[in-house]
N, CA, C and O atoms as a CHARMM CRD file, in Angstrom:
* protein
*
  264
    1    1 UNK  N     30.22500  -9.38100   3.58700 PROA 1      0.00000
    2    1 UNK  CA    30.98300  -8.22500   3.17500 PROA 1      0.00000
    3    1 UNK  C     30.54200  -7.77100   1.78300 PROA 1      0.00000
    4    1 UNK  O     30.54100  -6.58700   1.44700 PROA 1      0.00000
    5    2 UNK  N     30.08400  -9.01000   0.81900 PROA 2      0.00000
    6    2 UNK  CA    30.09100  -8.26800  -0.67800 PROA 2      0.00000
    7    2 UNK  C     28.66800  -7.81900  -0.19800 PROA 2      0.00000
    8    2 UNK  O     28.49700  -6.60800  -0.34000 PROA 2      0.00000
    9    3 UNK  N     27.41000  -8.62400   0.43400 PROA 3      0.00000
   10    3 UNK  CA    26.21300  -7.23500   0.68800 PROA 3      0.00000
   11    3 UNK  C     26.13100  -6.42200   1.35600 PROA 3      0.00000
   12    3 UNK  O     24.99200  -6.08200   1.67800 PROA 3      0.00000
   13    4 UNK  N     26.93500  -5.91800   1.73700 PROA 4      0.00000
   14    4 UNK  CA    27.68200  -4.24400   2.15300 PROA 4      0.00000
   15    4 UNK  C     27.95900  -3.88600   0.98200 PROA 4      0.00000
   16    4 UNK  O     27.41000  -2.89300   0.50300 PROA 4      0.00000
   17    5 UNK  N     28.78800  -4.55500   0.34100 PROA 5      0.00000
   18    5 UNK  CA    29.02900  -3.40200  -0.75300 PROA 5      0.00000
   19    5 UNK  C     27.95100  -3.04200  -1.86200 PROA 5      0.00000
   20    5 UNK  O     27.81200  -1.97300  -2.45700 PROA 5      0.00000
   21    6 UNK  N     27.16200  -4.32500  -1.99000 PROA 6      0.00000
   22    6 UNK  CA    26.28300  -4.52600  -3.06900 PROA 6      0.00000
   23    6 UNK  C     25.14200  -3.41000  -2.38800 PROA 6      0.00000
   24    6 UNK  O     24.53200  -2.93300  -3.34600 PROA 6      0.00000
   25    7 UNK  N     24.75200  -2.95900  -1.40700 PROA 7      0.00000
   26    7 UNK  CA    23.91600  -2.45400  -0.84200 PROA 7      0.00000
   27    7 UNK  C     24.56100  -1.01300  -0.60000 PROA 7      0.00000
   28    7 UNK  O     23.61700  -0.34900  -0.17100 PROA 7      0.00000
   29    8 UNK  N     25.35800  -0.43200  -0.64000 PROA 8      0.00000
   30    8 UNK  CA    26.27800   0.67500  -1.08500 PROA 8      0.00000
   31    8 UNK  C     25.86400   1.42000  -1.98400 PROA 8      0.00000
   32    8 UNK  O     25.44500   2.57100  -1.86200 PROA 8      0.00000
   33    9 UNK  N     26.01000   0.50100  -3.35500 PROA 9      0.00000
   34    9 UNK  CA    26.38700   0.31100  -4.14400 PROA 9      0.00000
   35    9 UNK  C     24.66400   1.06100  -5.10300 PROA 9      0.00000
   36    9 UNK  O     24.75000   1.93900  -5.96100 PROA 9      0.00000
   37   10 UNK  N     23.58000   0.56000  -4.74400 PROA 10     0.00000
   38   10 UNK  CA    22.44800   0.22300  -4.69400 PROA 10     0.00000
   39   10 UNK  C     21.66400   1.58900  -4.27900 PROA 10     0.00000
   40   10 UNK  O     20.68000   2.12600  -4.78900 PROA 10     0.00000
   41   11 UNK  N     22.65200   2.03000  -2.91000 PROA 11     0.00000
   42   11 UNK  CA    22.04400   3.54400  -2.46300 PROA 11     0.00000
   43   11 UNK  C     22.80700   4.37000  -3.43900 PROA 11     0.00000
   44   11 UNK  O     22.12400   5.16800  -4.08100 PROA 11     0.00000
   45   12 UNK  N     23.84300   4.34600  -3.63400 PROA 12     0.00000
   46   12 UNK  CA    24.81800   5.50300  -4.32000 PROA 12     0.00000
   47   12 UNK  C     24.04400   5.89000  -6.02600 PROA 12     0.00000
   48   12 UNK  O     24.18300   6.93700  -6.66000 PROA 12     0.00000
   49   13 UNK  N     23.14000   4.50500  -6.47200 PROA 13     0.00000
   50   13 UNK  CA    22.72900   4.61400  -7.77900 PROA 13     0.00000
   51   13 UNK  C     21.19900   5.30700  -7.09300 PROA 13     0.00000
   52   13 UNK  O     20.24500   5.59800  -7.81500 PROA 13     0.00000
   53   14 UNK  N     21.20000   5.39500  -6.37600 PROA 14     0.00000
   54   14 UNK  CA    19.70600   5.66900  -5.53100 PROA 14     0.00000
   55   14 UNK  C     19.70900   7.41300  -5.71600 PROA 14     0.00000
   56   14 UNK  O     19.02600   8.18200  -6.39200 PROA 14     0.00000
   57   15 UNK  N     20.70000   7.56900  -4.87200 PROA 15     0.00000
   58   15 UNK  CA    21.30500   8.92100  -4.71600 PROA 15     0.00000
   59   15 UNK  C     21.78800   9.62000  -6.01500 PROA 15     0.00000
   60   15 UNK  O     21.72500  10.84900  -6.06000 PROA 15     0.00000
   61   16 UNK  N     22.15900   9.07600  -6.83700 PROA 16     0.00000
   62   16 UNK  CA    22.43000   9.62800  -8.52300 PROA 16     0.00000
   63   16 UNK  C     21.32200   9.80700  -8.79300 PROA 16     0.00000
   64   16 UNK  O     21.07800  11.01300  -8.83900 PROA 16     0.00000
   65   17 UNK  N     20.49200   9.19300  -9.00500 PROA 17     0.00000
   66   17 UNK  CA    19.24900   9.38100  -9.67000 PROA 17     0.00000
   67   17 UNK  C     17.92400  10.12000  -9.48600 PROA 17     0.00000
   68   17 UNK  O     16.94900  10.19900 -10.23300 PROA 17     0.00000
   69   18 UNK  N     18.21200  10.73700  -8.04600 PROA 18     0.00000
   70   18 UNK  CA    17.77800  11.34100  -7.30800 PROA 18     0.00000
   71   18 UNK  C     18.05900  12.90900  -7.84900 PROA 18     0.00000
   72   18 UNK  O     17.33300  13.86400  -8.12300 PROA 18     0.00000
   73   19 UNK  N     19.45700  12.66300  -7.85300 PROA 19     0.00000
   74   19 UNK  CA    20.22300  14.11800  -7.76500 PROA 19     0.00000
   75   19 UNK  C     19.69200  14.97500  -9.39000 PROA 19     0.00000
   76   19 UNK  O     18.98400  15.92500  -9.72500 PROA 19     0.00000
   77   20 UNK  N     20.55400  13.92800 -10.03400 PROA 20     0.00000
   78   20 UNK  CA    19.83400  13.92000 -11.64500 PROA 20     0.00000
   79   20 UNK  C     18.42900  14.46000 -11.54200 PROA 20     0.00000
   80   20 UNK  O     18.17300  15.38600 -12.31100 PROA 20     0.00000
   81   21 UNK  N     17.64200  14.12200 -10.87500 PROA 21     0.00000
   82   21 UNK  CA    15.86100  13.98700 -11.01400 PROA 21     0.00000
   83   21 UNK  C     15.86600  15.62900 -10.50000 PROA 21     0.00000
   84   21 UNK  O     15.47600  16.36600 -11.40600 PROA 21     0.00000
   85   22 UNK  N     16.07900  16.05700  -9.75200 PROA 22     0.00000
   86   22 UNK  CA    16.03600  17.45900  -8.80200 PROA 22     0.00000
   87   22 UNK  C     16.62200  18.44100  -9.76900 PROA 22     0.00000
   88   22 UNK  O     15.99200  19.39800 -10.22000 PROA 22     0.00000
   89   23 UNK  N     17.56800  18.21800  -9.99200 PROA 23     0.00000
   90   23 UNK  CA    18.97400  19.02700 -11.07100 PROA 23     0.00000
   91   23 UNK  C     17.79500  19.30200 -12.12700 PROA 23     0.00000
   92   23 UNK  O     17.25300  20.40600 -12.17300 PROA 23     0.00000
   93   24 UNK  N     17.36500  18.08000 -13.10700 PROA 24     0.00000
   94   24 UNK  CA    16.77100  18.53100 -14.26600 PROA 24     0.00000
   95   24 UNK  C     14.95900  19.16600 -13.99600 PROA 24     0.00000
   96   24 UNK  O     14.30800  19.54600 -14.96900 PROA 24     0.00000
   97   25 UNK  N     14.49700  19.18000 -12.88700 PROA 25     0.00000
   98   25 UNK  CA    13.26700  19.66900 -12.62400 PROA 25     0.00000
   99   25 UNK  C     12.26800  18.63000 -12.70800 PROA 25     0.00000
  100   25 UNK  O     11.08100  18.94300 -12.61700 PROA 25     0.00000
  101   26 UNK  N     12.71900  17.07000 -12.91900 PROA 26     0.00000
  102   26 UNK  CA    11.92500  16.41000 -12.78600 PROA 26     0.00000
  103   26 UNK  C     11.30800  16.34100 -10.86500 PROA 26     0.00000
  104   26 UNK  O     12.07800  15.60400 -10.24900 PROA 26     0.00000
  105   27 UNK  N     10.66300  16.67200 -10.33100 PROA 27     0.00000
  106   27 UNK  CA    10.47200  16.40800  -8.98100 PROA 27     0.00000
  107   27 UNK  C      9.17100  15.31900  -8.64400 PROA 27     0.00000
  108   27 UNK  O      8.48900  15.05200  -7.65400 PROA 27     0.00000
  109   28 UNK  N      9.23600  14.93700  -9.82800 PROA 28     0.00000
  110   28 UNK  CA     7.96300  13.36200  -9.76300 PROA 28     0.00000
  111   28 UNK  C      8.84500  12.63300  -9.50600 PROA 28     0.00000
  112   28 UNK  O      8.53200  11.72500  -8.73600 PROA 28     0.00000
  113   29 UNK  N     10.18200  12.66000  -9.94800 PROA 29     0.00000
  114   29 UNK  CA    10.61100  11.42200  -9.94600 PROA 29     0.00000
  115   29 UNK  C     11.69800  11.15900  -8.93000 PROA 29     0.00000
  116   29 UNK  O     12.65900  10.42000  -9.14400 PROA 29     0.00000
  117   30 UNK  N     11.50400  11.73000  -7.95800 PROA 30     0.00000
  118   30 UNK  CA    12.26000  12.31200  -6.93200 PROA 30     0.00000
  119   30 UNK  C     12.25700  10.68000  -5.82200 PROA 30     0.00000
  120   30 UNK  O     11.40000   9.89800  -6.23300 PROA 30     0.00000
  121   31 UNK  N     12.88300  10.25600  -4.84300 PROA 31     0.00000
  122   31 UNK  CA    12.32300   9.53600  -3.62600 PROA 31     0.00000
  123   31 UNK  C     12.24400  10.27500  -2.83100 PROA 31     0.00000
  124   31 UNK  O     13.12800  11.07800  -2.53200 PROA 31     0.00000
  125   32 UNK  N     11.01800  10.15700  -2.24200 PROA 32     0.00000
  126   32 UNK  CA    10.91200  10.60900  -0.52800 PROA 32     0.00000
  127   32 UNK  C     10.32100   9.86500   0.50300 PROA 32     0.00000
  128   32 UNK  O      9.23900   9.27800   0.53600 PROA 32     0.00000
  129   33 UNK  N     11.32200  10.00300   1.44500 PROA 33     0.00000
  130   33 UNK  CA    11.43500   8.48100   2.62600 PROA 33     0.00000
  131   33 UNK  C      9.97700   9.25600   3.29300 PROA 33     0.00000
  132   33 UNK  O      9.36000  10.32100   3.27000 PROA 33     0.00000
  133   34 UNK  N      9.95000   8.00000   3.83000 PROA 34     0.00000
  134   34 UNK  CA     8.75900   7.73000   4.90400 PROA 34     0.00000
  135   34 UNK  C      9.55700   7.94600   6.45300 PROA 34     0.00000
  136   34 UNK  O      9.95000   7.01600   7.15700 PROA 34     0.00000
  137   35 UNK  N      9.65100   9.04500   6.69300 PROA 35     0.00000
  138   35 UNK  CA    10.23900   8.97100   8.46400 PROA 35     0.00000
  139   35 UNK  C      8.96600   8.37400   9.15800 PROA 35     0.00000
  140   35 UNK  O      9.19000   7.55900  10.05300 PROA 35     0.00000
  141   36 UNK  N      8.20900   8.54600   8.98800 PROA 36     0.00000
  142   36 UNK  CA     6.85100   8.12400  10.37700 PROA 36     0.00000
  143   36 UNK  C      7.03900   6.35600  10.36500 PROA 36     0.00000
  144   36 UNK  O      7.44800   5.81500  11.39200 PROA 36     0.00000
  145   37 UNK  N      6.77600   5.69000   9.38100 PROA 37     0.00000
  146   37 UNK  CA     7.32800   5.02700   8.89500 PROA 37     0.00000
  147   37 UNK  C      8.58500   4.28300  10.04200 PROA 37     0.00000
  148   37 UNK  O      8.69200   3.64500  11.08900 PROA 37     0.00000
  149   38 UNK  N      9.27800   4.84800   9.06400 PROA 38     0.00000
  150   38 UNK  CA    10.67900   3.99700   9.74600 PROA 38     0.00000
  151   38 UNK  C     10.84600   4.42000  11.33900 PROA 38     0.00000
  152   38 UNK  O     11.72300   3.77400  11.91200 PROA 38     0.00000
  153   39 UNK  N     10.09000   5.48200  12.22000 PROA 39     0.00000
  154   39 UNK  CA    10.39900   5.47400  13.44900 PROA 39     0.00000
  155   39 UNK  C      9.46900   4.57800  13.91500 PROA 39     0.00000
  156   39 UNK  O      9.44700   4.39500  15.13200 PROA 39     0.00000
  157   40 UNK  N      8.58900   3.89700  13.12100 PROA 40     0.00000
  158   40 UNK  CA     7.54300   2.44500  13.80100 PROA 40     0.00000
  159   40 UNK  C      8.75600   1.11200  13.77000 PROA 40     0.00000
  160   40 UNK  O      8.70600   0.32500  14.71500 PROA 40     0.00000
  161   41 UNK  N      9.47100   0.95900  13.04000 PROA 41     0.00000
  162   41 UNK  CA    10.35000   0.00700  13.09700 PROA 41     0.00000
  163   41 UNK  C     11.71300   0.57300  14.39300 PROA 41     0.00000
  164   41 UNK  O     11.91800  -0.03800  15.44200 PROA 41     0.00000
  165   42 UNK  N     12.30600   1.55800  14.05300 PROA 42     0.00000
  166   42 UNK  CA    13.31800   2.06000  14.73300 PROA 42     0.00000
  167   42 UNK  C     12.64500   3.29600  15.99400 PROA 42     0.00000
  168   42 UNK  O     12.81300   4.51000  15.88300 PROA 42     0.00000
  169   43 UNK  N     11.94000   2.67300  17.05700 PROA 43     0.00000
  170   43 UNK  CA    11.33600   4.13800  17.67400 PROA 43     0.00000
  171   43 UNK  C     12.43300   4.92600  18.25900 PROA 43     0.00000
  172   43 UNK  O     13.54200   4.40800  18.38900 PROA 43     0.00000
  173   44 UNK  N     12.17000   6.33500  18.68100 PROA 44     0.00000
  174   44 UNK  CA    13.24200   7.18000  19.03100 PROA 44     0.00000
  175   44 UNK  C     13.10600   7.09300  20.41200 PROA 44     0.00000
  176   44 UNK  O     11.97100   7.17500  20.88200 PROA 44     0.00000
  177   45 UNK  N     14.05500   6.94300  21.13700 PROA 45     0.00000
  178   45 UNK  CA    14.08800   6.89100  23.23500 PROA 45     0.00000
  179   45 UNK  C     13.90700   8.83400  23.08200 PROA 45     0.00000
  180   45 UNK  O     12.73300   8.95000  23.43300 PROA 45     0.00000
  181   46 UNK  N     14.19600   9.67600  22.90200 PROA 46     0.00000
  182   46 UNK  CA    13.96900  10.91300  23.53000 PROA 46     0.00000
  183   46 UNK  C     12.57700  11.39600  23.05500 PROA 46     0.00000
  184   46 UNK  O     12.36200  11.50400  21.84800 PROA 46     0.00000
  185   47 UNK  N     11.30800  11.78500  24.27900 PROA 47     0.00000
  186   47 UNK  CA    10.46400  12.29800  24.07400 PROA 47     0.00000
  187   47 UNK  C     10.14500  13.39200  23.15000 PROA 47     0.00000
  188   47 UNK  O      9.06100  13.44800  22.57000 PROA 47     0.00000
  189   48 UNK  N     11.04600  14.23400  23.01000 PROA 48     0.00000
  190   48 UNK  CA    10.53900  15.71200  22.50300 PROA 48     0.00000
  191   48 UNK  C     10.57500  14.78500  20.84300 PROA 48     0.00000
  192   48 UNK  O      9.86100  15.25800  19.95900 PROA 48     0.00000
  193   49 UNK  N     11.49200  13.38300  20.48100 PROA 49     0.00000
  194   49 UNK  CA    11.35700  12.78800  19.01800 PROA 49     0.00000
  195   49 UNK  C     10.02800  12.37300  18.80900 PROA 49     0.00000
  196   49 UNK  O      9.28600  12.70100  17.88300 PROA 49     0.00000
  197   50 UNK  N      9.80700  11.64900  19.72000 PROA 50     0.00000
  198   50 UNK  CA     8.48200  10.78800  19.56000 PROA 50     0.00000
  199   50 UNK  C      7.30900  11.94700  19.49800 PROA 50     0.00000
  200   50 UNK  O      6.38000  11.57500  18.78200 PROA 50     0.00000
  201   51 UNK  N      7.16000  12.96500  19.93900 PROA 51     0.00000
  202   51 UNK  CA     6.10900  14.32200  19.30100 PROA 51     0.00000
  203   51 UNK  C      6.43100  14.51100  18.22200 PROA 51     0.00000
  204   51 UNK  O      5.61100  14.68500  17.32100 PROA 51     0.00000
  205   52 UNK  N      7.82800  14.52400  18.03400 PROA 52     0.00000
  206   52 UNK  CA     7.89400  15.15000  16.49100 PROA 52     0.00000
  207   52 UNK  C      7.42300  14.18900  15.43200 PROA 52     0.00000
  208   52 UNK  O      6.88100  14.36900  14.34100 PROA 52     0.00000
  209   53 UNK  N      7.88400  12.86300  16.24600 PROA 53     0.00000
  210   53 UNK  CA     7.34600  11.65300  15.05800 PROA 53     0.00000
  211   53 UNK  C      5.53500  11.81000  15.04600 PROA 53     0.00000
  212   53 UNK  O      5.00300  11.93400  13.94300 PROA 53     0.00000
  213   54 UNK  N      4.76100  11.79800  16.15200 PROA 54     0.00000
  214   54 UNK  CA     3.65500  12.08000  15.95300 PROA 54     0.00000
  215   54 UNK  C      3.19700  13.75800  15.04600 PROA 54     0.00000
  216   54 UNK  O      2.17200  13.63800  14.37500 PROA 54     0.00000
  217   55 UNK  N      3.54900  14.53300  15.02100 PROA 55     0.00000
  218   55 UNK  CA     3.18000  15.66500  14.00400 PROA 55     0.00000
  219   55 UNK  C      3.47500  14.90000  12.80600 PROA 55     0.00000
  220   55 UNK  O      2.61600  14.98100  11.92800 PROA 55     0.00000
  221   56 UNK  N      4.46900  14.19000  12.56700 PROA 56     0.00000
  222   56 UNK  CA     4.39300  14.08000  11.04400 PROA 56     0.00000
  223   56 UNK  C      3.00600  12.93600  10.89900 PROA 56     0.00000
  224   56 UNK  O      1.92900  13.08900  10.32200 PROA 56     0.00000
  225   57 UNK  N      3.31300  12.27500  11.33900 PROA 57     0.00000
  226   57 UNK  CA     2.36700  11.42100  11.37200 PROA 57     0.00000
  227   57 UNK  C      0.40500  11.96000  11.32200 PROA 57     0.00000
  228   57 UNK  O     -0.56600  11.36600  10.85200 PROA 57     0.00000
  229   58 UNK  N      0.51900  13.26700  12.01500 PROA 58     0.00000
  230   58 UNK  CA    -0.56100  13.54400  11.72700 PROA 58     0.00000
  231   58 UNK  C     -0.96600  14.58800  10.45300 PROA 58     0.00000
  232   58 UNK  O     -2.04400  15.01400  10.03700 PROA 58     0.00000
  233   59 UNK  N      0.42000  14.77800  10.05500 PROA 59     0.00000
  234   59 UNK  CA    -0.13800  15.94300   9.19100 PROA 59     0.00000
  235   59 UNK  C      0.29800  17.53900   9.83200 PROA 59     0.00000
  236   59 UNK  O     -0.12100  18.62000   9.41900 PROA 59     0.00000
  237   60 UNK  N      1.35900  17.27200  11.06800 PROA 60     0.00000
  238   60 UNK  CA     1.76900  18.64600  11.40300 PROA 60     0.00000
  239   60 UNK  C      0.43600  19.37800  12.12100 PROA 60     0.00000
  240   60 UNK  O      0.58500  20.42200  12.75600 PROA 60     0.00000
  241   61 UNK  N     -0.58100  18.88600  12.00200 PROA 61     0.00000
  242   61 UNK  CA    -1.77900  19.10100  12.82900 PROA 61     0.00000
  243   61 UNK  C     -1.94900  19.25100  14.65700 PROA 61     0.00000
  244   61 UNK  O     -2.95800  19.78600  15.11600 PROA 61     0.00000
  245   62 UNK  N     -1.12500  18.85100  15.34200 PROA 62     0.00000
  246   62 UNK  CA    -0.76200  18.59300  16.78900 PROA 62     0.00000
  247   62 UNK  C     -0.18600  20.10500  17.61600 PROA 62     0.00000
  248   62 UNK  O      0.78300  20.43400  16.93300 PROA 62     0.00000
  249   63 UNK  N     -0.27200  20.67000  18.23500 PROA 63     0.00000
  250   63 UNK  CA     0.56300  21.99000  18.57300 PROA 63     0.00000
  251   63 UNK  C      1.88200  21.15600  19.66700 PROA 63     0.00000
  252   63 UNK  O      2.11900  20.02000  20.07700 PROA 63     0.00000
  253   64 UNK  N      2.26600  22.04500  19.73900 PROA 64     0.00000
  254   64 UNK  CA     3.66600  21.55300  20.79500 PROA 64     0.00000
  255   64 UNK  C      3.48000  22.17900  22.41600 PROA 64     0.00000
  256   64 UNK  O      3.40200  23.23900  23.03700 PROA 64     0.00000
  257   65 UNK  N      3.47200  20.77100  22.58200 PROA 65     0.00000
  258   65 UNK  CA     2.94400  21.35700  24.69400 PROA 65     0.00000
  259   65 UNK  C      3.79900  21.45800  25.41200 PROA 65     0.00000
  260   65 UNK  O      4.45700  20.42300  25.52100 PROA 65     0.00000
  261   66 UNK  N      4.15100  22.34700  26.04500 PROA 66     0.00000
  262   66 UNK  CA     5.13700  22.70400  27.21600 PROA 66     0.00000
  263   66 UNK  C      4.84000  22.03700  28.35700 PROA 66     0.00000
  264   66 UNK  O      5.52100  22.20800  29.36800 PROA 66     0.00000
């Protein structure tokens, strides 16, 4: 239970500092997640995701097939 909170706790200072970073025009110091990334650990069951996960993955380079 306390690493739930401690891990809360951890994003919320994540998310301040973030906000702060954007607000003042710093955008170096920004985080930006890795979706391609995390759908290799967590894959998505609906097809039309798993294209979308591949465009990012390539660079948005892929067209979309009917």
């Amino acid at each position: 239970m306390y690493l739930a909170r401690l891990g809360m706790g951890v994003k919320a200072f994540i998310f301040c500092g973030t906000w702060a970073a954007i607000t003042r025009g710093a955008h170096d110091r920004t985080v930006h997640p890795d979706f391609a990334r995390a759908s290799s650990i967590f894959p998505p069951i609906d097809p039309f995701l798993k294209h979308v996960i591949l465009q990012l993955k390539d660079g948005g380079s892929r067209k979309a097939s009917t």
